[in-house]
N, C-alpha and C positions, 0 to 999 in steps of 0.2 A: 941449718935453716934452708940451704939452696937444695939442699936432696928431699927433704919435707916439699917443701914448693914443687918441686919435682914428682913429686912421687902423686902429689894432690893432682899437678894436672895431667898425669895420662890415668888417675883414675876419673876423673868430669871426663873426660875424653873418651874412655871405656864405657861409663856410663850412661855417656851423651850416646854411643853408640848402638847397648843396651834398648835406650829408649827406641830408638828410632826404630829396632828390629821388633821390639813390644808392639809398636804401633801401626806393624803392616806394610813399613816401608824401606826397601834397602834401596842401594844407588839403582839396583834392576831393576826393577819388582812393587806393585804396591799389591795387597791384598784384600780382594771385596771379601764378604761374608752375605749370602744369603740363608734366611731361614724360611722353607717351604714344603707344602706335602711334595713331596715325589714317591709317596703310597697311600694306599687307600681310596677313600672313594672322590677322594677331592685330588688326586695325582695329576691327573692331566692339566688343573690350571698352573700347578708348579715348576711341572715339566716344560711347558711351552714358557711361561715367562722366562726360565731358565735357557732355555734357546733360543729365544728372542736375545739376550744379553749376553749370552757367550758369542753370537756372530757378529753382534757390533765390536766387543772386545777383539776377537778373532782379527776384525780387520783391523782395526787400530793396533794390537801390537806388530801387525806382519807392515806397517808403514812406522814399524819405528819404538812404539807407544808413546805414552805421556811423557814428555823431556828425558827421554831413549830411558825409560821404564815402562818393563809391559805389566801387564791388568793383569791378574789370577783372578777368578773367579771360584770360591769354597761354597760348598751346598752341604749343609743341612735338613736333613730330611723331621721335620716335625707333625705331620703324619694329619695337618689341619686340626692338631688337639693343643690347649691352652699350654698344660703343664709338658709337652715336648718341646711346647714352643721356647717356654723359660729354659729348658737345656740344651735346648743346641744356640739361643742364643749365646749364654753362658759360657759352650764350648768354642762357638765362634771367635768370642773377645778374650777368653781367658788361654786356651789349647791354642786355637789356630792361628792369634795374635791378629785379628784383621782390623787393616786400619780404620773399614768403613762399613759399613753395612746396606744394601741394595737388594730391588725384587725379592719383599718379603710378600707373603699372600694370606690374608683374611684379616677379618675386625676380630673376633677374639684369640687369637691365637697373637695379632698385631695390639692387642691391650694389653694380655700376658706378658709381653716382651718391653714394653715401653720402661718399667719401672726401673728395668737392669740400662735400657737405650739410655735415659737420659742421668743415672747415675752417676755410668761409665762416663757419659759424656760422646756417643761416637755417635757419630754422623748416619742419618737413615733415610737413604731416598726412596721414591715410589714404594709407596704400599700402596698391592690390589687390593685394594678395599674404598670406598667409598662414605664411610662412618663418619660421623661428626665430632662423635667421642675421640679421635684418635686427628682431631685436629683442632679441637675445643676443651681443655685449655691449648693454649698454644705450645712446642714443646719448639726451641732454637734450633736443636738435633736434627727436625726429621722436616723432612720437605716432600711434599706430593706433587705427583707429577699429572695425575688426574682429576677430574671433575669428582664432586660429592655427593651420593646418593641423593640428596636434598634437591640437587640440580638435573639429576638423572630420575625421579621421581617426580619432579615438578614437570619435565617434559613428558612422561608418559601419560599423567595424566590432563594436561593441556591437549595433548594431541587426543585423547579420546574424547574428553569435554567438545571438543569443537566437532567432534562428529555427531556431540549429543548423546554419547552414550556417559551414563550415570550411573546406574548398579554398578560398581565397581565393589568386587571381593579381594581378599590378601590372603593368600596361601604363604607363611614366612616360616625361618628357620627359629625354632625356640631358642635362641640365645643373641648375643649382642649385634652379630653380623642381622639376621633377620627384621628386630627390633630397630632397629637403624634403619630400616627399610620400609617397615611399617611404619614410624613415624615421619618420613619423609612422604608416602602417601596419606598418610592423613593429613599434614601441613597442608598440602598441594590440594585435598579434596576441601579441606575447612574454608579454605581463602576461596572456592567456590562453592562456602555452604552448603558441603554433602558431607557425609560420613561413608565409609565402608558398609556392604551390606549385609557383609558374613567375613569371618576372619578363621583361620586355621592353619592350626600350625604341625613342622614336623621336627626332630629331635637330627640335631647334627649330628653326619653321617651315618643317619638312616634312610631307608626308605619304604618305612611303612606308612602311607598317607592316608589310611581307612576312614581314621575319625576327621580327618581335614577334609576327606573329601563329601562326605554326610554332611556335614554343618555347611560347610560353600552350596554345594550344587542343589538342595532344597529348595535354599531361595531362588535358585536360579537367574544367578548375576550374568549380566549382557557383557562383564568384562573381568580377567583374574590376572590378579599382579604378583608373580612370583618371587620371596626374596627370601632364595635357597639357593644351594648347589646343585650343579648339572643330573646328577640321579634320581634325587630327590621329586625334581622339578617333571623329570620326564617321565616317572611312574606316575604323578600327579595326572599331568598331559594324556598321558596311553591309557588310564585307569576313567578318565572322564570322557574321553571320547567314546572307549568301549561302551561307555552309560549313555552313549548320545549327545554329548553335551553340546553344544553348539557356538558358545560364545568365544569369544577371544582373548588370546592368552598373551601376557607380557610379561619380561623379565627385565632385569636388572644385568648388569654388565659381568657384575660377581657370577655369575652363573660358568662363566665361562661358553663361548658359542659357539665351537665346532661341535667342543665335548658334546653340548646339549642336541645340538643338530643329528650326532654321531648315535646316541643313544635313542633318538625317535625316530629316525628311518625316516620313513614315509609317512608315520603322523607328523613328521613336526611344521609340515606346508603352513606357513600364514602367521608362524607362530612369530610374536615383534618380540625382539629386545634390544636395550637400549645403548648406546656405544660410548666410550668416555676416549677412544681414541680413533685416528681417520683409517677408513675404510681400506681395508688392508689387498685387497684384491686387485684394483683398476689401479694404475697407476699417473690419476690424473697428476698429484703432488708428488712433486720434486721428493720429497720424505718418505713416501710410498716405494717410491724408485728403487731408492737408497735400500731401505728397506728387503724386497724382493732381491737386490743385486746382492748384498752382504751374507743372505739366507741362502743362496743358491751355493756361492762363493764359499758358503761352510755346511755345503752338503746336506741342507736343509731345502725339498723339494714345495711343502707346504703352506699354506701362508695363514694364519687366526688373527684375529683379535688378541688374545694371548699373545703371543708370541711380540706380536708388533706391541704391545705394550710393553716389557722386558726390552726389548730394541730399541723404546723410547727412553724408558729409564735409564740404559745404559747411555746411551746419545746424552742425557740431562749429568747424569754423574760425572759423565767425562770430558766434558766443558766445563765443569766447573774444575775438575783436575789439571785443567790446562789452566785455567784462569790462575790459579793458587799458583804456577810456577814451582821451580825445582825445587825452592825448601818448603816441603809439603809437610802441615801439621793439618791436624783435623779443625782447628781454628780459622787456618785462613782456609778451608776448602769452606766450612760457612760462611764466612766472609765474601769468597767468591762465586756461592752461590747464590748469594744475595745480592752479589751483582748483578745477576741475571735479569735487567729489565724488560718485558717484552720482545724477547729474544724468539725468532723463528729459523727454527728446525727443520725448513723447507717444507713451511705450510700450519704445521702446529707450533703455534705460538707457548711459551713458558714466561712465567711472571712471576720475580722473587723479590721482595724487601726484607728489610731486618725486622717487620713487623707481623709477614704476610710469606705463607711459605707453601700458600694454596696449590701455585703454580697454573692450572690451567681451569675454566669452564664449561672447555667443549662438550656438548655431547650432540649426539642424532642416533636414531631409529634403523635400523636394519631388520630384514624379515626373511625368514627360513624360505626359499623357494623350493622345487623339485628337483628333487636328487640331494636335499640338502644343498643346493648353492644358497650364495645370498646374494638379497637385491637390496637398497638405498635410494 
């Protein structure tokens, strides 16, 4: 009987150990899991979130890491397509064993992925995306670290309202990411009694916008609100001004905004879009700093909107990794992310309950200047 007893506890013992290495976590080491394009035509928002998060990680394992465990960070490349997105999640939790999942990028590709995220049960901070769908229902798992298209859509068109302009058009992507974008401007036009004045759409990760751009520019709307990716958006942009077009152009944050700047040279002057994280450039915030200091620090010269969002996410993930303490399950890291009451980031604010996993509201306006700088 004592060798039975025996023999039971160093298999719980083996198995306890089993688990712990299943779950992404040994004494050294915990294991993010990202899924995001790093190809195709959506690469660059993947890429920069991706660097955005490996330099905050960078610095925090070289001071130690999380209770003298450092961060890996595993990329999956899903190519901005739904059914990649379900396998490299798949491969994330099942192959690569990661305890947690962080800086994913898009609404359908981030809906594709949900139904394995909350299965599994792992944990999923920041997704670039700003969908409602993918925060409605509520899911315990996943926490965003940015404002909602809703809230990013209701200030673009507030701020054009107050200028009095009202023909506003939607040039969106045909599928969930876009439609999320469209119905945030419509909300935001209906509660001031206007509708859209032409709508057109393009097929994700295309960029043929021939028929969007015929049904828009007819009517000749005084304002066009973009909710596509960076290609898409800029053939749109270069294709309508070639026609003369005149009016003004706004996007949504998903566009991603160097990419988008990168891609229109010199038309893209004047062009607004709208921001769910702080202004990455000036370093009036203490977070900004931080920021610019970690990216230089990890051989990163550049600075985006991207990127600093990945740098925030990763800042959001690994406070709450600290919070959970040394015996780290994926239970108490929601637990202690749902600690997170009105916590500042040095200037950007997070906000988590066990009912509410919105995290943040911010947004503002930025516009393409010359040479592609940006101004705010």
């Amino acid at each position: 009987m004592h060798i039975i007893r025996k023999l039971l506890a160093i298999f719980l013992s083996l198995s306890g150990t089993l688990a712990a290495a299943q779950n992404g976590v040994t004494d050294k080491e915990i294991l993010i899991g990202q899924f995001a394009a790093m190809s195709g035509p959506a690469a660059q928002l993947g890429q920069r979130v991706q660097v955005g998060m490996q330099a905050y990680f960078t610095a925090v394992n070289a001071q130690g890491g999380i209770n003298g465990r450092s961060i890996k960070l595993i990329t999956r490349d899903d190519g901005y397509e739904p059914e990649k997105a379900v396998a490299a999640v798949k491969a994330l939790i099942q192959e690569d064993k990661v305890f947690a999942l962080a800086g994913a990028v898009g609404t359908p590709t981030g809906l594709a992925a949900m139904p394995i995220v909350t299965e599994q049960q792992v944990p999923l901070v920041g997704l670039f995306t700003g969908a409602q769908a993918l925060r409605e229902p509520f899911h315990k798992e996943v926490f965003h670290v940015r404002a909602s298209y809703f809230d990013e859509t209701e200030r673009i068109v507030q701020h054009l309202t107050t200028l009095g302009v009202k023909k506003i058009a939607v040039f969106y992507q045909n599928d969930s990411y876009g439609k999320a974008g469209l119905e945030g401007v419509e909300r935001a036009l209906t509660k001031r009694q206007l509708k859209p004045v032409a709508l057109g759409t393009v097929e994700r990760n295309s960029t043929d916008v021939t028929q969007a751009l015929a049904s828009i520019l007819k009517v000749e709307p005084e304002a066009i609100v973009q909710i596509s990716a960076y290609k898409s958006c800029a053939a749109f942009i270069k294709q309508a001004r070639s026609k003369a077009y005149g009016g003004q152009f706004f996007n949504v944050s998903f566009v991603g905004s160097s990419a988008l700047a990168q891609e229109l040279g010199d038309t893209g002057q004047g062009v607004v879009i709208s921001q769910v994280m702080p202004f990455p450039f000036v370093t009036k915030l203490p977070i900004v700093r931080e920021y610019q200091q970690h990216m230089l620090a990890a051989g990163q010269k550049e600075f985006d909107f991207s990127s600093m969002e990945g740098y925030m996410t990763a800042r959001v993930l690994t406070e709450g990794l600290r919070r959970a303490g040394k015996t780290l399950t994926r239970d108490n890291l929601i637990s202690s992310l749902e600690s997170m009451h009105d916590v500042s980031f040095g200037g950007f604010v997070v906000n988590y309950s066990a009912k509410d996993h919105q995290g943040s509201n911010f947004t503002d306006l930025s516009i393409i200047g010359r040479g592609g700088k940006f101004m705010h």
